[in-house]
SELO-678935 format. One record per residue: residue in three letters; x, y, z of N, C-alpha, C in turn. Coordinates in steps of 0.1 Angstrom, whole numbers, plus 5000, padded with zeros to 4 digits. Layout:
<recs>
AlaXYZXYZXYZ...
</recs>
This chain:
<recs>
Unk821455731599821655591597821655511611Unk821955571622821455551635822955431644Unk823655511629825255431632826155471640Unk825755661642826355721652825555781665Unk824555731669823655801677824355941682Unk825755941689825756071693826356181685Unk825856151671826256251662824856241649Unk823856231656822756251646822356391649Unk821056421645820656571644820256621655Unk819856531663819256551681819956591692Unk821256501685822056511695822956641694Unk823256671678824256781681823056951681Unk821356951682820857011686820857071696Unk820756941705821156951724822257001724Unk823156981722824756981723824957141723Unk824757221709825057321708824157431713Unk822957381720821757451724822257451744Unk822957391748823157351760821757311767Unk820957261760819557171765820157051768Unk819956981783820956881789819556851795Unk819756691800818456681816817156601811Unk816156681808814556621811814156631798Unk815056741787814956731773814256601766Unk813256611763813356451757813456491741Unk813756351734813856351722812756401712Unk811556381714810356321711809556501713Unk809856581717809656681716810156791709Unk811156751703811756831694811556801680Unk811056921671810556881656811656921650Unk810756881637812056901628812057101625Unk810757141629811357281622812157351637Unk811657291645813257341655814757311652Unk814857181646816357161640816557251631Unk815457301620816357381611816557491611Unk815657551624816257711629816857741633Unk818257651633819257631638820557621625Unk821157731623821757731607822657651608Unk822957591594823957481592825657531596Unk825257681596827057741601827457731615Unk826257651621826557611638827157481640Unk826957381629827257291632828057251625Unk828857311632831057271626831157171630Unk830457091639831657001643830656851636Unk831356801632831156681625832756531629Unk831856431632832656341636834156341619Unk835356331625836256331616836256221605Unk835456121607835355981597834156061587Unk833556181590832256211580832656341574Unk833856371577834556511569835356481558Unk834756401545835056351532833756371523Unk834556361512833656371499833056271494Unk833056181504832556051500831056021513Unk831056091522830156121530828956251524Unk829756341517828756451514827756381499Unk828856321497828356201479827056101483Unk827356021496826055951496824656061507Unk825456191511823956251515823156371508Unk824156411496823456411480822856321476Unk823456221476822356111469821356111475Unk821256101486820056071494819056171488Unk819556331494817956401494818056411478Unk818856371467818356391454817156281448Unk817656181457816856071452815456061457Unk815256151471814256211476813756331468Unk814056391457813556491451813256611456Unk814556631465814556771475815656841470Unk816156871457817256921450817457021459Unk816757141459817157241468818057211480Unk817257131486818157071499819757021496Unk819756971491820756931482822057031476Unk821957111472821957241469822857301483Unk821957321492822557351507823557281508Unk823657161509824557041515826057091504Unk825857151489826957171481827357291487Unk826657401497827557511499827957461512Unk826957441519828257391535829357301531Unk829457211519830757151518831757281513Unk831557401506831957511502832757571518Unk831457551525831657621539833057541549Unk833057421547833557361551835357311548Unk835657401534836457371527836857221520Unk835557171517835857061509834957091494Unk836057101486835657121469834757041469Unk833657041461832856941456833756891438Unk833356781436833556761419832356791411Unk832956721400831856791389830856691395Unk830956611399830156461401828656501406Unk829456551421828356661430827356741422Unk827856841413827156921412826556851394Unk827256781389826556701380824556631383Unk825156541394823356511398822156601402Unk823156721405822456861411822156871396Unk822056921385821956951373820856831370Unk821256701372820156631362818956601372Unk818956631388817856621396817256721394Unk817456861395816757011387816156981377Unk816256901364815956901354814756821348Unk815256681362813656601363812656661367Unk813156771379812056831383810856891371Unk811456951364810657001351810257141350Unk809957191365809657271370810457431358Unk810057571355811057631345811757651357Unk811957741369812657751377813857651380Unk813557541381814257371385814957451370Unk814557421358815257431347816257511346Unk815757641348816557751347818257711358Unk818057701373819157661380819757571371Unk819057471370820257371362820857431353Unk820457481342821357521327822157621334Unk821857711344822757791350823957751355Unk823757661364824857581365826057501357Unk825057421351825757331337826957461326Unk826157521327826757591317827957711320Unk827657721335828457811347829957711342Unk829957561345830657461348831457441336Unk830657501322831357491310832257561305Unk831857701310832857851307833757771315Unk833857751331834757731337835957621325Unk835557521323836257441316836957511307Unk836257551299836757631285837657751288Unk837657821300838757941306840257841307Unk839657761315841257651319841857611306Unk840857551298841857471291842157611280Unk841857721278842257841266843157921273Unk843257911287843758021294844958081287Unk845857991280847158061279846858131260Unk845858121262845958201244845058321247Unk845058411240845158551238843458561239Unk842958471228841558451223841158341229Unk839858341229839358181238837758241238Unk837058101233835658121233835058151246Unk833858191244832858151261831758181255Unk830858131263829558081266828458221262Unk827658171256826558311253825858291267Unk826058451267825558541277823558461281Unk823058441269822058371267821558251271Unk822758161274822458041281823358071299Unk823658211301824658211310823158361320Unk821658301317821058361320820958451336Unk820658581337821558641347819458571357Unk819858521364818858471370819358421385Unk818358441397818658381410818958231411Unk819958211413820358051404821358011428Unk821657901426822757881440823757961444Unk823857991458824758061458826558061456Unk826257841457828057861453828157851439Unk827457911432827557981420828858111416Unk828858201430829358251431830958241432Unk830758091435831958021438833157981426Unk834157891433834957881422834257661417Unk833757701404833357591403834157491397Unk833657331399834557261393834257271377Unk835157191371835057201356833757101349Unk833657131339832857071339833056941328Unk832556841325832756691322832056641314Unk832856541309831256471297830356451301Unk830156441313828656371318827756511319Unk828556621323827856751325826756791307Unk827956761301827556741284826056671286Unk826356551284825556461284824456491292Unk824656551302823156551306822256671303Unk822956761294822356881289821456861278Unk822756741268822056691253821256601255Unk820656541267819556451271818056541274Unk819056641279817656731281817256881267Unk818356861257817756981249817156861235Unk817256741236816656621224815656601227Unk814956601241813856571244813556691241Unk813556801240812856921242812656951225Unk813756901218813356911204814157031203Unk815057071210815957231208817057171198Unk816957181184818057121179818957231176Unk818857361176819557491175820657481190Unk820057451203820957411216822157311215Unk820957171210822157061206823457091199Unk822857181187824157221179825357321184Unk824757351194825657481203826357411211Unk825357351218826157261229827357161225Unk827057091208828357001204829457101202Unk828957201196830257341190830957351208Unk830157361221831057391228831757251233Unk831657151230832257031238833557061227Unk833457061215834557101208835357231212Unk835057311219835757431225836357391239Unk835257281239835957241257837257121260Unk837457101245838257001245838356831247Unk836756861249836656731259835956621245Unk836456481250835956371239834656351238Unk833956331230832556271233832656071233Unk831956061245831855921247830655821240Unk830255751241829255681231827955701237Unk827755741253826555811259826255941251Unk827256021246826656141240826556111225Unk827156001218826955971206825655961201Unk825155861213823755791210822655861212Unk822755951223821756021219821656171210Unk822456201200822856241190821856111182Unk821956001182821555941170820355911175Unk819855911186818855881188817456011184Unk817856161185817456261178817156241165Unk818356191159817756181146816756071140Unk817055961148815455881146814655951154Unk814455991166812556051165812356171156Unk813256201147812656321130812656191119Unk813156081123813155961113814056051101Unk815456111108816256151094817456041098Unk817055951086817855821084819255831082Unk819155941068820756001063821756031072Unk821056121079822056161089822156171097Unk821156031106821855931113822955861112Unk822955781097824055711096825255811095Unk825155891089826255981089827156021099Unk826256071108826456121121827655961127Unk826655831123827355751133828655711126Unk828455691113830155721106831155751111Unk830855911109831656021112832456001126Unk831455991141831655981153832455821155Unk831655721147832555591154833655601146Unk834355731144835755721135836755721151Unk835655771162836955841171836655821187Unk835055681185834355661197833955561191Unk834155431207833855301201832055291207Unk831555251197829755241200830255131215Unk828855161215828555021223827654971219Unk826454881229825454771224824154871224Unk824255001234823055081230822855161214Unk824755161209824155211198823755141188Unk824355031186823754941177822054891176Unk821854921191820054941194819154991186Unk820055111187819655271181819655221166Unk820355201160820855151144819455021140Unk819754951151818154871142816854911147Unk816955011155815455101155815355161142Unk816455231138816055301128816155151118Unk816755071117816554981104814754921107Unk814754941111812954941112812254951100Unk812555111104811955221093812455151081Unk814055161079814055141065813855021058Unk813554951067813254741059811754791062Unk811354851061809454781062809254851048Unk808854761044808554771027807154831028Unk805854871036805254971034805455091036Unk806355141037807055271038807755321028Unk807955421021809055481008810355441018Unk811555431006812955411013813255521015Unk813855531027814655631034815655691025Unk816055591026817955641022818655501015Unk819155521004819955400998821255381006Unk822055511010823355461017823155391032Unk821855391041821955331048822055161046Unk822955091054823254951048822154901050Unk822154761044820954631047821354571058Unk820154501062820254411077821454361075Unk822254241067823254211068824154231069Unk824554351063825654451065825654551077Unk824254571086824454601093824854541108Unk824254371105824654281115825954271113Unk826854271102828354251097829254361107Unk828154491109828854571114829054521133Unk827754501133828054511143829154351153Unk828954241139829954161145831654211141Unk831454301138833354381135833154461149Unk832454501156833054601167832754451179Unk832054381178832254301188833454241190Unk833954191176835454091175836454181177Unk835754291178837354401184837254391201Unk836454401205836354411222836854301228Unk837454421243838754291249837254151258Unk837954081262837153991268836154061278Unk836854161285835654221295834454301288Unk835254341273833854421269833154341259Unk833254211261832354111252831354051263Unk832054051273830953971288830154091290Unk830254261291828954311294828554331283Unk828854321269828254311258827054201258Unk827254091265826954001267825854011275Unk825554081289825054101299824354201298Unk824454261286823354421287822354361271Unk823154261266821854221253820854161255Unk819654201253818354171258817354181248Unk816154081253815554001244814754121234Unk814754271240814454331232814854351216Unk816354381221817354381206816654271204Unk817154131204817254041199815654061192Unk814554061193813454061189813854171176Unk814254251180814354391169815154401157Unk816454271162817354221151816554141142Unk815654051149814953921139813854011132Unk813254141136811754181130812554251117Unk814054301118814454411106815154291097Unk815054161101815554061091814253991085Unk812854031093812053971087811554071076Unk811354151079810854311070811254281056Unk812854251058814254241047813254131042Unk812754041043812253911037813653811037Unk814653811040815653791040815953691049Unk815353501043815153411051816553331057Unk817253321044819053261048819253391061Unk819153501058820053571069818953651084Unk817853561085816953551096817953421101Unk817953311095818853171103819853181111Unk821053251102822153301106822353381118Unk821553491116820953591130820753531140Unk820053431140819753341151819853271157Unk820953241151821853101156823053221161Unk823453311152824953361160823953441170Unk823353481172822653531188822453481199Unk822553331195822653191201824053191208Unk825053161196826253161204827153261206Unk826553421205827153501209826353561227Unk825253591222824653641236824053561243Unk824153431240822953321246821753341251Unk821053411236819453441235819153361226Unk817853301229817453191219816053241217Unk815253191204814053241198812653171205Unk811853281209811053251217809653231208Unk808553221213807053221211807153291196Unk807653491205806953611195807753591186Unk809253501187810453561174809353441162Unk808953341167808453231161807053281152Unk806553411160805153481148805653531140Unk806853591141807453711130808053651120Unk808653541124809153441114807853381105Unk806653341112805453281107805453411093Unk805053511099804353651091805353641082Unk806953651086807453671073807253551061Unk807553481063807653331052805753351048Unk804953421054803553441047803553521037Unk804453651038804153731030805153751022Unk806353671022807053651008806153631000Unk804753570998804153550984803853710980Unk804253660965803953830961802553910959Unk802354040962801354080967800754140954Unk799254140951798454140937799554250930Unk799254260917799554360907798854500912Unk799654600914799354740917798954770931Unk799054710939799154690955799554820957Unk798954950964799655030968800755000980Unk801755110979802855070989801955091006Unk801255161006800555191022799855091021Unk799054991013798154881013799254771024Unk800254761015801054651024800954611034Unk801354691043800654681057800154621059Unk799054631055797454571058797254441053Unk798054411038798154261035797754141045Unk798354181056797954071068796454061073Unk795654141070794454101074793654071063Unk793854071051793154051043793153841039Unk791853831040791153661038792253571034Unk793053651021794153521017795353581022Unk795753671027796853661038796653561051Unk795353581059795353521068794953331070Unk794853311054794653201045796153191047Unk797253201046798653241041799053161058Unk799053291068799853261081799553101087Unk798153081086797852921088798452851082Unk798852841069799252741063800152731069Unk801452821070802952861076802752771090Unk801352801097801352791108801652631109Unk800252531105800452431101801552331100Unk802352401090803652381086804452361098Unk804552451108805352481116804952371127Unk803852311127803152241138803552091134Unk803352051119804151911117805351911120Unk806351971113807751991118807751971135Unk806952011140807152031155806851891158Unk805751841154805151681157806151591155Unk806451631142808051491137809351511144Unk809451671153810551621157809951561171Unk808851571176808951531190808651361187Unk808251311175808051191176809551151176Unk810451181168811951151169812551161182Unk811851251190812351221205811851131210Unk810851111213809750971218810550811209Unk810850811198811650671194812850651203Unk813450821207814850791222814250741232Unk813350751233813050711248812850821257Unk812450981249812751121255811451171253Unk811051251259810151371258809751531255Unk809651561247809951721252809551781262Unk808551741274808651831288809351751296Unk810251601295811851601302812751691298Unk812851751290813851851284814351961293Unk815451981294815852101310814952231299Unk815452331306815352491300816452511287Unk817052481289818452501274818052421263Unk817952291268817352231256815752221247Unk815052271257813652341252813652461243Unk814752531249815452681238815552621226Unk816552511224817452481216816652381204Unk815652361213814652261205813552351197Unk813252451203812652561196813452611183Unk814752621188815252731179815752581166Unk815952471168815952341155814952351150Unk813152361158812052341147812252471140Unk812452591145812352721136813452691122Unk814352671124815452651115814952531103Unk814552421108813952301099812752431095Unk812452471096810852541090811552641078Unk812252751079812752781070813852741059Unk814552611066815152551055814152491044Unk813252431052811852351045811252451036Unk811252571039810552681026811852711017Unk812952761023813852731011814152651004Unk813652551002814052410999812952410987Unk811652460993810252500981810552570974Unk811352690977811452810966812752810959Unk813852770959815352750957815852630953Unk815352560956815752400954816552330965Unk816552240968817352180979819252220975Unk819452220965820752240963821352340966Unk820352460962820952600965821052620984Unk820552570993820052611003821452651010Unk822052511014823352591019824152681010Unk824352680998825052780995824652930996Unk823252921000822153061006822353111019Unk822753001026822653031043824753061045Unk825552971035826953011038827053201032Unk826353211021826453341014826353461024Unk825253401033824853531041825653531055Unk826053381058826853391071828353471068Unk828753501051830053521051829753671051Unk828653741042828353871045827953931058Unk827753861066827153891078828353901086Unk829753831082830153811094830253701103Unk829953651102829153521113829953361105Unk831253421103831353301092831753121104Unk832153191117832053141125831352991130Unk829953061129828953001130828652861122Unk828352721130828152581123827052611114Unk827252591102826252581088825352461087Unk825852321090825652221093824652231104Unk824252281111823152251121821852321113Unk821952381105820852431101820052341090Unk821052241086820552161076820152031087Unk820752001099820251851106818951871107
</recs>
């Protein structure tokens, strides 16, 4: 860092070499410094003999992708008599692992799983019987040498970064070993190991027991915003009506937005602001495409207005095509349509006959409201950024009130858009702005 000059690598080369005088800097390589073993250089300034000095020069060469090096730096802290935590030897595990390399692989699980016996000895020690680790994942292989050592325990995150690496790999025989031992190890699973548990089971698209799974676990772990992510990736799958249904017990969009406004109204204020701060226009797109799929036009409004005043995201360009497509292909599709045809509905002469009209539609509404601004004395490019949002997100709302209004009657409309805001959850939310 060049913060201590006379304690960089030059200087304590010189130092311990008694090379004084005409030495210049500039002549010394780097493979001269490192033939020089790390067990010579005891002496380290006293402000750099902490775990919080060896933590950011781990980081360094991990982030440099010199794990091995890395590796070194965990036994001279060994050497040094400073424990590492699991922390340390945690990024040592998930830097091995990027590597990809089988070797890189092999250390890591050696480790990880060195880290888990350990756990599992501590917390059984005082009973007679006590599980441990198959010999099989505890492969007798040239792995680090403070292996040998007394390791720290190991931690959810140790977990977590095993079940990140055996879901990508498609090892679901591991996965299931690995959750059997977090239950042996005592330790909770957090909603990082939840999700991707659920995230497994959407890339096999097993819907069932996904939801299951997420049942079961948010009985004893509070989600967060990534798993609710995870929940309308998979509602994807099950609202796209060219596809057979998955599964009847998984809920409908509504009931699944319902859900996820019951775990939000539970979070204290701090966990509604990064709730707040981590929701992104992805979701939000992904919320409105599994409400358009549903055909389910009252509770696309709803959605979008409380997204409005919950995460202050507002409906852009693309939310405005998907809204187009849907309100096009509510008309019902010929007699004996196969279910795989559907799909394709959209390209065919009178679907695309279909989206223009919508389109159209959506382009007067847009004209009458900006003429209504132009009678204030207003424009819509004087309009700041918030209110360009907000003006977007009025014509979309006038456009589908305007089609419910064709298919329902004007009478029924708010009692369509209250019906869905009370199932949804969202009862919150002004009703009244959707009809101005």
């Amino acid at each position: 860092t060049r913060s201590d000059p006379d304690s960089d690598s030059t200087a304590l080369f010189k130092r311990y070499l008694g090379v004084v005088g005409n030495l210049q800097a500039s002549s010394i390589t780097a493979r001269d410094v490192n033939r020089i073993s790390l067990s010579v250089l005891t002496v380290l300034p006293r402000r750099l003999e902490n775990k919080f000095f060896y933590a950011s020069w781990l980081k360094k060469l991990i982030g440099m992708g010199d794990v091995d090096s890395a590796a070194l730096v965990v036994e001279l802290m060994y050497e040094r008599g400073i424990r590492p935590d699991a922390k340390h030897l945690n990024g040592l595990i998930a830097g091995w692992l990027r590597q990809g390399t089988a070797s890189a692989r092999n250390k890591a699980e050696q480790l990880a799983w060195s880290m888990i016996q350990h756990r599992i000895d501590l917390v059984w020690d005082s009973q007679s019987t006590k599980p441990s680790v198959s010999q099989e994942s505890l492969k007798d292989q040239r792995g680090p040498v403070f292996l040998q050592r007394t390791l720290p325990q190991a931690t959810i995150e140790t977990f977590s970064i095993l079940l990140l690496h055996y879901t990508r790999r498609g090892d679901d025989d591991m996965v299931k070993y690995l959750t059997k031992c977090l239950d042996d190890a005592r330790i909770r699973p957090n909603a990082y190991f939840m999700n991707h548990l659920l995230y497994a089971e959407l890339r096999k698209h097993s819907i069932r027991t996904l939801w299951e799974k997420y049942q079961l676990m948010s009985q004893r772990i509070q989600p967060d915003l990534e798993t609710f992510a995870c929940l309308w990736d998979c509602g994807k799958l099950q609202y796209d009506r060219s596809r057979a249904p998955f599964d009847p017990l998984f809920p409908s969009a509504r009931k699944l937005f319902a859900e996820m406004m019951d775990w939000y109204s539970q979070l204290a204020p701090r966990g509604q602001r990064i709730a707040q701060e981590e929701f992104s226009k992805d979701l939000h797109e992904q919320i409105t495409r599994c409400f358009c799929l549903s055909m389910d036009l009252p509770g696309t409004l709803v959605a979008l207005y409380t997204m409005r005043d919950l995460f202050h995201f507002y409906p852009d360009d693309d939310t405005a095509r998907l809204l187009v497509l849907q309100i096009a292909r509510m008309a019902p599709a010929p007699p004996g349509t196969p279910r795989r045809a559907l799909r394709r509905l959209s390209t065919t002469p009178r679907s695309k006959e279909r989206v223009e009209q919508v389109s159209k539609l959506l382009e007067v509404l847009n004209e009458k409201k900006a003429d209504a601004l132009r009678e204030k004395g207003l424009n819509v490019e004087d309009l700041d950024e918030v209110e360009q949002k907000q003006y977007r997100l009025e014509i979309l709302a006038e456009l589908v009130v305007n089609v419910l209004e064709r298919t329902s009657g004007p009478e029924q409309v708010q009692d369509q858009i209250s019906a869905a805001a009370r199932e949804m959850n969202a009862v919150d939310v002004d009703i009244s702005m959707y009809l101005s």
